[in-house]
C-alpha positions in Angstrom: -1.9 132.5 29.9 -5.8 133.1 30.4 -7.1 131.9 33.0 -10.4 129.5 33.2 -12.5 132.0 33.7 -11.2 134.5 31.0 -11.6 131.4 28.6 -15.3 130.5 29.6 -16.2 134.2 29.6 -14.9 134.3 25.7 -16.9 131.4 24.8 -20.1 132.5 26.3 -20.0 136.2 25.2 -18.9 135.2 21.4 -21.4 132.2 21.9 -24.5 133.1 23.7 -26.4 131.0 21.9 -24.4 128.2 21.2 -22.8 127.7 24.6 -25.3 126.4 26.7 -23.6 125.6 29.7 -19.6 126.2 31.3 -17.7 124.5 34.3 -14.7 124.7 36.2 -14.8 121.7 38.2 -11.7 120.6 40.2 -10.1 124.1 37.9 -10.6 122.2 34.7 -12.5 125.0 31.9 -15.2 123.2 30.2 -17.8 124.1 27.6 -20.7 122.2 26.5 -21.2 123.6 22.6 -24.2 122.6 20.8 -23.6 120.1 17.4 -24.5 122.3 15.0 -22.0 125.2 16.3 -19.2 122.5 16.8 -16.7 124.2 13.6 -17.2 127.7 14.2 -16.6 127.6 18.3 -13.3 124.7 17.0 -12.4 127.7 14.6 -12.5 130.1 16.9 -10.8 128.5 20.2 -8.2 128.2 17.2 -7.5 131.7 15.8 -8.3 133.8 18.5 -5.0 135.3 19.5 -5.8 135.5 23.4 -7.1 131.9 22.9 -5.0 130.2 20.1 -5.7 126.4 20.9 -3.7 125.1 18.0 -3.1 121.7 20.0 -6.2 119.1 19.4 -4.9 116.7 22.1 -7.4 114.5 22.5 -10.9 113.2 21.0 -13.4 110.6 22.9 -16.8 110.0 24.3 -19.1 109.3 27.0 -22.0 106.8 26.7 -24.4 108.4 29.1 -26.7 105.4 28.8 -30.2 105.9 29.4 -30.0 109.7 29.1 -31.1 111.6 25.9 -29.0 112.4 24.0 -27.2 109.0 24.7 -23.6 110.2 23.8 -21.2 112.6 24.8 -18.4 113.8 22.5 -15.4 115.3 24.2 -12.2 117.6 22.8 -9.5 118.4 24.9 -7.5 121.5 24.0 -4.2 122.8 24.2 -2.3 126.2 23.7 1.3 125.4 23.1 2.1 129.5 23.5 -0.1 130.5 26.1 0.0 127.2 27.9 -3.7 127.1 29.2 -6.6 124.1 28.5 -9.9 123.9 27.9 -12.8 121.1 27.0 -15.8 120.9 24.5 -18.5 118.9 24.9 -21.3 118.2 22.7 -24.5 115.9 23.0 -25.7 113.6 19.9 -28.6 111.1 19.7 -28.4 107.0 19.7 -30.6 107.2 17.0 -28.6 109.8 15.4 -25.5 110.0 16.5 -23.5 112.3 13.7 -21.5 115.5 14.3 -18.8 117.6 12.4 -15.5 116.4 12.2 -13.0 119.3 13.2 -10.2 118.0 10.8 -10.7 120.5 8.9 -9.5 122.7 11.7 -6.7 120.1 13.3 -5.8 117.2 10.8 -4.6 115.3 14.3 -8.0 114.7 14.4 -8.2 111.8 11.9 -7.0 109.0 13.7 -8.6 110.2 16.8 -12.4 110.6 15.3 -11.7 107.2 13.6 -11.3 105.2 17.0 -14.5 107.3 18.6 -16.4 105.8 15.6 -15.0 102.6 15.9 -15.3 102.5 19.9 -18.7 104.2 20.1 -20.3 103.9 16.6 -20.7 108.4 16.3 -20.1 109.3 12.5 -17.9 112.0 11.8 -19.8 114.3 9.1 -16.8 115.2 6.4 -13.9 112.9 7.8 -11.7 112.6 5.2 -11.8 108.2 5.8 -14.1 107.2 8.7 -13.3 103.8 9.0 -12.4 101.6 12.2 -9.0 101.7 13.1 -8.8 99.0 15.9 -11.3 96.3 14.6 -12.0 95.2 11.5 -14.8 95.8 9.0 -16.8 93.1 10.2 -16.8 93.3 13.7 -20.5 93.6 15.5 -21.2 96.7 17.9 -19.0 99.1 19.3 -17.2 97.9 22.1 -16.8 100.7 24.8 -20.5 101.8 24.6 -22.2 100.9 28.2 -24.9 98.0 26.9 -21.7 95.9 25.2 -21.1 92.9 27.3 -17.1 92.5 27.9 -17.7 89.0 27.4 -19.1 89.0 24.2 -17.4 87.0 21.5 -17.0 88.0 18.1 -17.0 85.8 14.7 -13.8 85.0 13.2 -13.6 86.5 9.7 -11.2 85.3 7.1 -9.4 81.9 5.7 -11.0 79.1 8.0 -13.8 81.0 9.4 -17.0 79.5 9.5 -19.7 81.4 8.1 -20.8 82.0 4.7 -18.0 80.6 2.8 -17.4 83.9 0.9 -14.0 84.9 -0.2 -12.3 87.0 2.1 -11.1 90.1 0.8 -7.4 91.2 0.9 -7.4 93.9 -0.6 -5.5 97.0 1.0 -6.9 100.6 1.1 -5.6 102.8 -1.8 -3.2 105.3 -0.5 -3.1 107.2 -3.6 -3.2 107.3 -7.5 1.1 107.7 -8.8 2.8 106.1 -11.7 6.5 104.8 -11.5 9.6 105.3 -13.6 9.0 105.2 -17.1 5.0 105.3 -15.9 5.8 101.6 -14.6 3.0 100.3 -12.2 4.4 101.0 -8.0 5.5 98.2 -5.5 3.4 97.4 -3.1 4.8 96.1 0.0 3.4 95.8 3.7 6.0 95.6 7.3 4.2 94.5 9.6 2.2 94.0 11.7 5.4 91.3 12.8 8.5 92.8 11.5 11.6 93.5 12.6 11.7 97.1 11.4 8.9 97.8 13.4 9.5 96.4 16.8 5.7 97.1 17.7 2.2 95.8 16.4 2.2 98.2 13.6 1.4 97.6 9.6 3.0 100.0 7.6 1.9 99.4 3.7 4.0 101.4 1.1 4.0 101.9 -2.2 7.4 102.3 -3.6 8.7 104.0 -7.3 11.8 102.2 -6.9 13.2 102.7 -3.4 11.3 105.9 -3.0 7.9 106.1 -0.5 5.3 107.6 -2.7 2.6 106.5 -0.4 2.1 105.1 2.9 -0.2 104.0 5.0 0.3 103.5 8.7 -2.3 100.9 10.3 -2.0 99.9 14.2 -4.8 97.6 15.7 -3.4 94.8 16.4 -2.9 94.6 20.0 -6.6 95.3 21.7 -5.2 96.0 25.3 -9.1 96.3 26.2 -7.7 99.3 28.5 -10.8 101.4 29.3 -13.6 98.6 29.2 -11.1 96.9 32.2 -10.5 100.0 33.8 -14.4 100.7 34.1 -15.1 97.2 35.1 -13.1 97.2 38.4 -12.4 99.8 41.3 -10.5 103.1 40.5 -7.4 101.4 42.3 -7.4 98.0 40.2 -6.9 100.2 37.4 -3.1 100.4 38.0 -1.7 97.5 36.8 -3.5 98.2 33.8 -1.7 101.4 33.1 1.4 99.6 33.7 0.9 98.1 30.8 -0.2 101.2 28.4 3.6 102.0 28.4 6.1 98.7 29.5 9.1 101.0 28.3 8.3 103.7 31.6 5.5 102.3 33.5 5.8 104.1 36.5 5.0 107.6 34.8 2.1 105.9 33.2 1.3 105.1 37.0 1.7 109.1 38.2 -0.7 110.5 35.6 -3.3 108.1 36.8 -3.1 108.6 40.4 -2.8 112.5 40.3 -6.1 112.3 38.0 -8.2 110.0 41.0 -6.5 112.3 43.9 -7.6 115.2 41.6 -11.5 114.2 41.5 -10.9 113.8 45.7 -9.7 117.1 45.8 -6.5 115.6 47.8 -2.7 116.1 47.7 0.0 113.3 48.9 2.4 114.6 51.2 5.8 116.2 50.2 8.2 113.2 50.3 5.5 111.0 48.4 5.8 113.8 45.6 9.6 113.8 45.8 9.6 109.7 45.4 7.1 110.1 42.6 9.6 112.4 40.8 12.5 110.2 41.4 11.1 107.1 40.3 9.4 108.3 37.3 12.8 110.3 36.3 14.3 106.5 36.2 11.9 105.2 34.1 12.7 107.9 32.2 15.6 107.0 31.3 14.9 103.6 31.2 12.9 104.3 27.9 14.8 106.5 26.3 18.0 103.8 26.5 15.8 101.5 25.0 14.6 103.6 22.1 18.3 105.5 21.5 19.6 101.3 21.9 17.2 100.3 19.6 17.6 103.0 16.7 21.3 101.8 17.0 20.5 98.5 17.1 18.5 98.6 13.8 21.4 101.0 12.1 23.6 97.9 12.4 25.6 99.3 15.4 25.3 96.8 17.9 27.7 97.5 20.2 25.9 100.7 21.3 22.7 99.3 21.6 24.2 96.7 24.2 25.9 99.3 26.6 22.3 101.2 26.4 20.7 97.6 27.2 23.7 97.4 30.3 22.7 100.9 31.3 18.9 100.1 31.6 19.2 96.8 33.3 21.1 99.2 36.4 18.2 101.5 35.8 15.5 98.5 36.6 17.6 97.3 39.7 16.9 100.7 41.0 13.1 100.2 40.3 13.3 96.5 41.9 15.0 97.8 44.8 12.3 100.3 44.9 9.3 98.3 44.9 9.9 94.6 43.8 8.9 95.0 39.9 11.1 95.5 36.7 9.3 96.2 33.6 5.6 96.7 34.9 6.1 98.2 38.5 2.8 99.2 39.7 4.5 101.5 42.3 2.4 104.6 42.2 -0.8 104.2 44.6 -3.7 106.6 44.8 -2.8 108.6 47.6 0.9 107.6 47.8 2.9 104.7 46.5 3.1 101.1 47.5 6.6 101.6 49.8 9.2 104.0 50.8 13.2 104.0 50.2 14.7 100.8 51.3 18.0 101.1 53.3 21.2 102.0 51.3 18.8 103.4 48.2 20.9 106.5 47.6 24.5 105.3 47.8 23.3 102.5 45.0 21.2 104.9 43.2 24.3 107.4 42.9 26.4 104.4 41.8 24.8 103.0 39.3 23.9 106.4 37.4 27.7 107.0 37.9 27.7 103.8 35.7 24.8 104.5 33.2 26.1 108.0 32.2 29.1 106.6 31.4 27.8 104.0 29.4 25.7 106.4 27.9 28.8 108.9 27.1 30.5 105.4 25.3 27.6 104.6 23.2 27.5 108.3 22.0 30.9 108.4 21.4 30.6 105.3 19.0 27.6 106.9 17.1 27.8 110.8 17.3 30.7 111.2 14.3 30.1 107.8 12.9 29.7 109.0 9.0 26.8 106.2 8.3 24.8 106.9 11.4 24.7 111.0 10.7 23.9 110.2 7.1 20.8 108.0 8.3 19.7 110.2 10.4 20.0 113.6 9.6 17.4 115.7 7.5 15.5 112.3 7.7 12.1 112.3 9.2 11.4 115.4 10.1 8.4 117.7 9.7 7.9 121.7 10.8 6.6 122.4 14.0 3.4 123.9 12.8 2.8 120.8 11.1 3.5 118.7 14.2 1.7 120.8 16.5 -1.4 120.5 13.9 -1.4 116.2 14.1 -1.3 116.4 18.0 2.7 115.4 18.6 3.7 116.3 22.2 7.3 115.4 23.8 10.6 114.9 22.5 9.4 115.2 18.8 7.8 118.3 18.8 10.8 119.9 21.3 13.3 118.2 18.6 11.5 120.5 16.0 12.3 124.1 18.8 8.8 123.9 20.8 9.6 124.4 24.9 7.0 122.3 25.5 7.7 119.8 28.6 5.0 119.9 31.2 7.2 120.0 33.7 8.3 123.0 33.5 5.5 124.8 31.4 2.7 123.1 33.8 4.7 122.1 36.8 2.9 119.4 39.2 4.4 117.8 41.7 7.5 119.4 42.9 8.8 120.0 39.7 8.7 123.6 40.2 11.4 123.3 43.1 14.0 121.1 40.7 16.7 123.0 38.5 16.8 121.1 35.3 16.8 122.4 31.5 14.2 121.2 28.7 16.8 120.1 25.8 15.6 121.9 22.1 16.3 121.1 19.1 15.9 123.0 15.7 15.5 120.6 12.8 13.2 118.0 14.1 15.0 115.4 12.2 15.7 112.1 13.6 19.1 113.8 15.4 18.0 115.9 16.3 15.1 113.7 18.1 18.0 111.9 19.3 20.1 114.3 20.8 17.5 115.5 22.6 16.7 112.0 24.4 20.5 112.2 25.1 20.4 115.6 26.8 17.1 114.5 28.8 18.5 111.3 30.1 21.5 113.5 31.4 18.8 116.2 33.0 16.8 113.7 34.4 19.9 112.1 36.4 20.4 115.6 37.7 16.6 115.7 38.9 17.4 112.5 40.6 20.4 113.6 42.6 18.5 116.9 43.6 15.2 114.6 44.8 17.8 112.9 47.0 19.4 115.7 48.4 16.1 117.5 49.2 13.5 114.6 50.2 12.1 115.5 53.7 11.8 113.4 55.9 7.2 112.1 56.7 4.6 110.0 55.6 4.5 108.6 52.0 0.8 108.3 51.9 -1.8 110.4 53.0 -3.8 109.4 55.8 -7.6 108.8 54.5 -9.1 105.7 55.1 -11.3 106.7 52.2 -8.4 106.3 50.1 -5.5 105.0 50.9 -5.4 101.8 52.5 -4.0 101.4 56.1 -0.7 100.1 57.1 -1.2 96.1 57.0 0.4 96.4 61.2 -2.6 98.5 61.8 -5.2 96.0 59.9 -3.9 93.4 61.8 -4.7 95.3 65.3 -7.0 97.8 65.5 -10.5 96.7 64.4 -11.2 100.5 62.4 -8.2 99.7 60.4 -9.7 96.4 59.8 -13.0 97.7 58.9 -11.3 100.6 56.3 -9.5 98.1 54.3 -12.2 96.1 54.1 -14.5 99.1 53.0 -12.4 99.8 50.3 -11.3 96.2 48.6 -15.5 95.3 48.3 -16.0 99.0 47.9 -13.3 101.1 46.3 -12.8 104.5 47.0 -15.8 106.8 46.3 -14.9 110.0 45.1 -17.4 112.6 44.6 -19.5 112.8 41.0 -17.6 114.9 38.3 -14.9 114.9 35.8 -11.1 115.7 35.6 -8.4 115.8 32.9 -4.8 115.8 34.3 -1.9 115.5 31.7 1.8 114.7 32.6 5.2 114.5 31.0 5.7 110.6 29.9 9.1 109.9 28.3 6.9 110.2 24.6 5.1 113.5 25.1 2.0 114.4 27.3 -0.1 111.3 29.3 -3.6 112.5 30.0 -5.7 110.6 31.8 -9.9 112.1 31.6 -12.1 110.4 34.5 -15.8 111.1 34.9 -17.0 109.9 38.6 -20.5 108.8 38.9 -19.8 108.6 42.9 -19.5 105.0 42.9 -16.0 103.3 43.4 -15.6 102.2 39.9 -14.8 104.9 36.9 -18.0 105.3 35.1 -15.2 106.5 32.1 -11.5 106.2 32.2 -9.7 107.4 28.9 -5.8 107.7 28.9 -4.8 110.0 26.0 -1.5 108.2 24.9 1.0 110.5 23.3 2.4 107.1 21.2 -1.4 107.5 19.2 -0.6 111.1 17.8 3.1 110.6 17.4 2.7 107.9 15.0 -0.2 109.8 13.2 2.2 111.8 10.9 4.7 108.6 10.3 3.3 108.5 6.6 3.9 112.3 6.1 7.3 112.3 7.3 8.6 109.6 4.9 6.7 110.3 1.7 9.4 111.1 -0.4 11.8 109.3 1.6 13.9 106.0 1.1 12.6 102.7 2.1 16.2 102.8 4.4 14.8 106.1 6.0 12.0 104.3 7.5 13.5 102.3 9.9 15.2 105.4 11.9 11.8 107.8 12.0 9.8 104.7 13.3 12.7 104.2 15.6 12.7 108.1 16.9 9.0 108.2 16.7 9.5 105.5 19.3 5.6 104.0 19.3 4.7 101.4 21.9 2.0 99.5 20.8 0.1 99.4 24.7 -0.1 103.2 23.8 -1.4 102.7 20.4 -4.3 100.2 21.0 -5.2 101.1 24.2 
């Protein structure tokens, strides 16, 4: 692995020209790369060997309003073998405000470019289809660009609309030019976006020869969670509940990316038994998710009885988080500088008896599916793609370590205590949809052993760290001591002021990597939040993974790809 500097250095000495300026704020290696150089420094980063950033994890922008140029386009990088990170920046105009797509160089990049244009307005010179992937066609401005009021209400387009009485169009985007059997005109057909084969927000529109996917195209935008326009609206720690919500299935790992990224732009660390309960807690949500997405792929094979011993399983799951911190579902646990409460009495004998009772439950509904003929047959060599090909649309997490990549940032980038846990990082070889599934099994299993082990070795301390800037006081202390008074009081008008700069911090969600990129203007509201959702570039490659595929083989990759819609349309 290179470190930040080696990575800098190769940039500047390849690019003297074209490489303006480097950072390594907070340890983060950052490059601003003039427009014009934008391909050759992408192609470069990409097939250097020392370099080899063949992950494009992440594409967004800055609206620097009132400085020229206006907008700031930002790539985070990955390399999946040498493990190491790095960001681009590059400036375009408001009045100009076009730059070189880099799918040419990751194809991941598609959907990503499409919702900068469609959040920002910033063309994409050679995108293959720049058109907005939230909004529709019709929809006035650009919503996360600085000068858009939140309030702002948009016309209603379509049947009923009043306006001027033209027809509205219903046409579908062409996916592709094929004839049928016996050159017979395809079927096409839409799920979604309400459907019960796609439990999510999602429109799926197929054309079928027969029972055969010729073409598909994979549409989400129906949601409009509003998540970074909220975030920057309110302090950095009203900005919890809000990533609650990106990920309902495991919101308290959502939480943990969050709060490691604001601690990281404070240049703090929480102290050893807060990082123990943020392990433990996010290890149950966990498993909370993946019982509802191994439950629901049952569920929607026709084998219900599984799918209810993984709902029983999760419910004893959630009673652990309730007993944690009051919450169920959305648990806003996770607080900057600690979490909201420490173990209540009696939390470890009910936390050993109820995985006791989940594994078991777990070990049932495998037994019931694992050499059931039909459920092998629907799942595998269904779904899957190479791992190049994965790597190249962004997929992180259980899909790309289905398809043989060690890549769990646990282990590969350990934060937290991680690095002190024994655990092992389940691989498959295929990436089919089995293989997908067997390795949520396996992780389920070596979470619950993460668990036990944060038990066993949680010292005893604080669970917050003791900055009035930060974390608020102890409500016994408000209530008596006047400074105590005067903190909390500081930081609910206030917020917490970190110091101006930028960080990226990424984390292991239950669906691949969570990265959360906040740029500080030293006031106590994020002048940009953007979560990097691994649920986006999971379901990128949907349509490339059926094509060729029976309509029946759709149901289990969606299932496996697992996509939550608050991650989709953030």
């Amino acid at each position: 692995m290179a470190d930040t500097a080696t990575i800098l250095n190769c940039l500047r000495e390849r690019f003297p020209d074209d490489v303006p300026a480097v950072d390594d704020y907070r340890g983060d290696a950052s490059a601003v790369v003039r427009p014009h150089a934008l391909l050759e420094v992408a192609r470069f980063l990409r097939d250097a060997p020392a370099l080899d950033f063949d992950l494009l994890l992440d594409v967004t922008a800055v609206d620097y309003l009132g400085q020229q140029p206006r907008f700031e386009v930002v790539y985070h990088l990955l390399s999946t073998r040498h493990l190491h990170r790095v960001r681009l920046k590059a400036r375009v105009p408001e009045e100009n405000p076009d730059i070189a797509s880099v799918t040419p160089v990751w194809v991941g990049a598609n959907w990503l470019e499409r919702e900068t244009y469609d959040m920002y307005g910033i063309r994409f010179q050679g995108h293959p289809d720049l058109r907005r992937i939230y909004l529709y066609e019709e929809f006035e401005g650009h919503p996360l660009r600085k000068d858009y009021p939140k309030e702002k209400r948009q016309p209603l387009i379509g049947p009923g609309a009043k306006g001027s009485g033209e027809k509205y169009s219903t046409d579908l985007p062409a996916v592709g030019q094929h004839r049928g059997m016996l050159g017979s005109d395809l079927l096409r057909i839409q799920l979604g976006p309400s459907h019960p084969a796609t439990h999510g927000t999602v429109r799926i529109v197929l054309d079928l020869d027969g029972e055969t996917i010729v073409n598909a195209d994979v549409q989400v935008g129906f949601l409009h969670r509003g998540f970074e326009k909220e975030c920057e609206s309110g302090f950095y720690y009203q900005a919890i509940p809000y990533t609650d919500r990106l990920n309902y299935c495991s919101a308290i790992l959502c939480n943990v990316g969050y709060c490691l990224a604001v601690e990281k732009l404070f240049g703090i660390e929480t102290p050893p038994r807060c990082q123990f309960l943020r392990v433990l807690s996010g290890e149950l949500a966990r498993i909370a998710d993946h019982l509802i997405s191994v439950g629901a792929t049952a569920l929607e094979l026709n084998a219900f009885t599984p799918f209810i011993y993984c709902l029983e399983a999760r419910e004893l799951v959630w009673d652990l988080v309730n007993a944690l911190c009051g919450g169920r579902v959305t648990s806003n646990y996770i607080r900057i500088g600690g979490v909201s409460a420490d173990l209540p009495d009696g939390f470890s004998e009910l936390t050993r008896a109820n995985l006791r009772r989940v594994l078991s439950l777990l070990g049932d509904a495998e037994n019931m599916l694992i050499e059931n003929p039909i459920f092998r047959g629907r799942m595998e060599g269904v779904g899957g793609l190479p791992a190049t090909e994965l790597i190249a649309y962004g997929v992180t997490g259980p899909l790309l370590r289905a398809a043989g990549v060690d890549l769990d940032l646990r282990r590969a980038q350990p934060y937290l205590v991680y690095d002190q846990l024994d655990f092992d990082v389940p691989l498959g070889s295929t990436g089919d949809n089995m293989d997908r599934y067997l390795v949520r099994l396996e992780e389920m299993r070596q979470s619950a052993r993460i668990i036990e082990q944060c038990l066993q070795m949680m010292p005893p301390g604080p669970v917050d760290v003791d900055n009035p800037a930060v974390r608020f006081p102890p409500k016994g202390r408000v209530y008596n001591r006047m400074e105590e008074l005067i903190n909390q009081f500081k930081l609910v008008t206030e917020g917490p002021k970190p110091p101006p700069g930028e960080v990226y911090v990424g984390t292991e969600s239950a669906n691949g990597e969570i990265g959360y990129f906040l740029v500080s203007d030293g006031s106590g509201k994020p002048y940009k939040c953007r979560a990097r959702t691994p649920s986006f570039s999971n379901t990128q490659p949907l349509a490339q993974m059926v094509k060729g595929r029976l309509l029946a083989d759709l149901v289990p990759t969606f299932d496996m790809i697992n996509m939550i819609g608050g991650e989709c349309d953030r």
